[in-house]
C-alpha positions in Angstrom: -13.3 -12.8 -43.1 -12.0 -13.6 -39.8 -9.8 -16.3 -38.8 -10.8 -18.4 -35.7 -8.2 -17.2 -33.8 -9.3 -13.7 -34.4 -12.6 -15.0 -33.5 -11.4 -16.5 -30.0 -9.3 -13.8 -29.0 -12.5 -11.2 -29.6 -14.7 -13.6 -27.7 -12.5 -13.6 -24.8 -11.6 -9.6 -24.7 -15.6 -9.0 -24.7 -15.9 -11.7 -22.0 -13.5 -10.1 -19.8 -15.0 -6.4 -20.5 -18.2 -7.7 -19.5 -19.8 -6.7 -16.3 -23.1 -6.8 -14.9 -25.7 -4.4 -14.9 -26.3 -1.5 -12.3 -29.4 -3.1 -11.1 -28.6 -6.5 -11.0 -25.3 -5.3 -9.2 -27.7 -3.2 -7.0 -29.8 -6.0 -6.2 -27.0 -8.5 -5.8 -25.4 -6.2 -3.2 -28.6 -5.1 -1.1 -29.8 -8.9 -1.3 -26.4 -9.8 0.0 -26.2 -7.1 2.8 -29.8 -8.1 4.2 -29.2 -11.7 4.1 -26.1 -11.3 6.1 -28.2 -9.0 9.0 -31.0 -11.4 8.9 -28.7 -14.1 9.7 -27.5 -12.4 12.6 -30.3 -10.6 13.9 -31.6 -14.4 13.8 -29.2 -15.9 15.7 -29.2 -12.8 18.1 -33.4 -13.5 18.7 -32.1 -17.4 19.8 -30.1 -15.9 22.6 -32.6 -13.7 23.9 -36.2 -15.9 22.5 -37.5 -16.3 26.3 -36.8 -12.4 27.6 -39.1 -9.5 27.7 -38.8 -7.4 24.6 -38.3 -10.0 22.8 -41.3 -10.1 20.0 -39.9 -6.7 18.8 -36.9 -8.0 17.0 -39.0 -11.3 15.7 -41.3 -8.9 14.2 -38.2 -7.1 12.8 -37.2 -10.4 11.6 -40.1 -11.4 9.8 -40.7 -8.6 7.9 -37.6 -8.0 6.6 -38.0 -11.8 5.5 -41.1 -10.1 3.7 -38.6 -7.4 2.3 -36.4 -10.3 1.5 -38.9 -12.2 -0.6 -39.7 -9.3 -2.6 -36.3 -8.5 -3.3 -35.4 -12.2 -4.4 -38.6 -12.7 -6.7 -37.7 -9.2 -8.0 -33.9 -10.4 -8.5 -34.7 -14.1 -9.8 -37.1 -12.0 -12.9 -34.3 -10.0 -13.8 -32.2 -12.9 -13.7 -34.6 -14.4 -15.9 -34.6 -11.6 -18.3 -31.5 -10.6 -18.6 -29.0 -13.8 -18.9 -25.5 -12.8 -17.5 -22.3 -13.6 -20.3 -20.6 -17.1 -19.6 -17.5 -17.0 -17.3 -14.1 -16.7 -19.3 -13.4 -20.4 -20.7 -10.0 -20.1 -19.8 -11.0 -21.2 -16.6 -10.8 -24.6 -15.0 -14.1 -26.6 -15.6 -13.8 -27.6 -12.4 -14.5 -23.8 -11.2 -17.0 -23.7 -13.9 -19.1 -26.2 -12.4 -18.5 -25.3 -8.7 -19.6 -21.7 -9.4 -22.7 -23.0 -11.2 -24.2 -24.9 -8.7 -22.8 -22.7 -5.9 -25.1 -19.9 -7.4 -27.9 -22.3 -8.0 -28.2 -23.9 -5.5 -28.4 -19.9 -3.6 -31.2 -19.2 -5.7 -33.0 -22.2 -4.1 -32.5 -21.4 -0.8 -32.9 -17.4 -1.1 -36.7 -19.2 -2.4 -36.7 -21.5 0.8 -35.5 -19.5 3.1 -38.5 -16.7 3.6 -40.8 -19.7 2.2 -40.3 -21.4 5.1 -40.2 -18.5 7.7 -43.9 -17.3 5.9 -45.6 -20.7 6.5 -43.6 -20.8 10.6 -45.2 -17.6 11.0 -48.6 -18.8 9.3 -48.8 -21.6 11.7 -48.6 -19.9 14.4 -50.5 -18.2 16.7 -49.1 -14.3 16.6 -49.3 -14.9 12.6 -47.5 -12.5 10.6 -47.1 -8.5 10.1 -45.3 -6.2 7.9 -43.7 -3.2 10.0 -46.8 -3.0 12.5 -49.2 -4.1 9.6 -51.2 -7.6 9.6 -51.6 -9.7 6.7 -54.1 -11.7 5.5 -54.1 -15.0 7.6 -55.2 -18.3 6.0 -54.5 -20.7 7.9 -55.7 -21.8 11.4 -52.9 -21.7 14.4 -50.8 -25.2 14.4 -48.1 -24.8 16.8 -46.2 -28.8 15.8 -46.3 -27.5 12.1 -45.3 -23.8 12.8 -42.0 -25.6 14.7 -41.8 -27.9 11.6 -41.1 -24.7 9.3 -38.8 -22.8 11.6 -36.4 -25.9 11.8 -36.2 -26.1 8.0 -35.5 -22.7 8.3 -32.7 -22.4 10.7 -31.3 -25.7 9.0 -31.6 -24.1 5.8 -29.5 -20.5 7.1 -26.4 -23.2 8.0 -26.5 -24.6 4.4 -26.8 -21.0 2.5 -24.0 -19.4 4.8 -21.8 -22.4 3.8 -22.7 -21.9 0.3 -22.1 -17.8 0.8 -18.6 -19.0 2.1 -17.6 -20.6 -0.8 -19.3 -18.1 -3.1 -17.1 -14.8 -1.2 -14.2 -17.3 -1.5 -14.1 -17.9 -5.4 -14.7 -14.2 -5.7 -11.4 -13.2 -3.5 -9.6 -15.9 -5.2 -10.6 -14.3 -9.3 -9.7 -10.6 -7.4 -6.4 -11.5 -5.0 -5.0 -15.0 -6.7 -6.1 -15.3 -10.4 -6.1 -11.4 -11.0 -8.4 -11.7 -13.5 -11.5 -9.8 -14.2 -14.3 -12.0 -12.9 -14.6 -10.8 -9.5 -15.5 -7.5 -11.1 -18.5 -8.4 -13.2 -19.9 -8.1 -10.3 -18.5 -5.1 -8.5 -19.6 -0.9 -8.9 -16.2 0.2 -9.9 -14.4 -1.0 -13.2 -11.8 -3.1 -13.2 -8.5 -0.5 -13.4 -10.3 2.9 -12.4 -7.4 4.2 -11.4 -6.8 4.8 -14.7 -5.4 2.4 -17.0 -7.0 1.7 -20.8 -9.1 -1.7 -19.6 -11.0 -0.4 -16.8 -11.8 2.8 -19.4 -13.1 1.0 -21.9 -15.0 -1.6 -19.8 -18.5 -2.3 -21.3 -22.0 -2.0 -19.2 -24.7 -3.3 -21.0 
């Protein structure tokens, strides 16, 4: 029979061996890594909206934001299906509840964000295409709605970088403050792969 000591200390050796996934770590990653160039390549088409040459790097935009969408719905179903282990709760609750909603509230706007850029592009009169290829469009040109969407959308790209900050900021805090093992749930190579007996026997469900 164990005692509920044993009991605690078990619970919290397995939640610090526990990791994510390759493919939600893939996904994470490549989410994460096309987000940040559609930010920028975003900004960049503000700069240059009015010069020749232009529509080439909206189109760009856009259908990565079609790329995007996929990728998230694909992301949120694993999510879904595969429910992550709790963070250690030997951490402040304060953390607790800031990383909750700070990963929340990113899943809302990874849905808002291309939602919003789809129905701009609907709207308007160029409609939208996938890498040279048109898609279906159902809905007839409206060029005060169209502008409607794209300024949710570039409001919306302030709020998730915000959120982004604080989320790569509580991750550099677990790996260069705390030192503990939460920044590597997330992360390809085990926590102490340079050789020591932890990052050896790390699990990967």
């Amino acid at each position: 029979m164990k005692s509920s000591d044993g009991s605690s200390a078990h619970s919290s050796v397995a939640q610090a061996d526990w990791r994510y996934s390759r493919p939600a770590m893939l996904l994470h990653w490549t989410v994460a890594t096309l987000l940040a160039a559609m930010a920028a390549l975003g900004w960049f088409m503000m700069t240059i909206e009015d010069d020749p040459g232009s529509v080439w790097y909206f189109d760009l935009h856009k259908s990565f934001g079609l790329v995007f969408a996929a990728l998230v719905a694909l992301r949120l179903v694993w999510r879904l299906t595969h429910r992550p282990e709790a963070l250690p709760a030997t951490l402040p609750a304060w953390q607790l509840r800031l990383a909750h909603w700070t990963q929340f509230l990113l899943y809302v706007l990874m849905v808002l964000m291309p939602l919003t850029g789809y129905l701009g592009a609907s709207y308007s009169k160029k409609g939208l295409q996938l890498f040279g290829i048109s898609t279906p469009h159902w809905t007839l040109p409206n060029h005060d709605l169209a502008e409607q969407f794209y300024g949710i959308h570039s409001l919306l790209i302030w709020v998730i970088v915000a959120l982004v900050v604080v989320h790569v900021l509580g991750g550099l805090k677990h790996l260069l403050i705390d030192k503990n093992a939460v920044f590597h749930r997330m992360w390809f190579a085990p926590r102490g792969s340079t050789g020591d007996s932890a990052g050896r026997t790390n699990k990967k469900p």
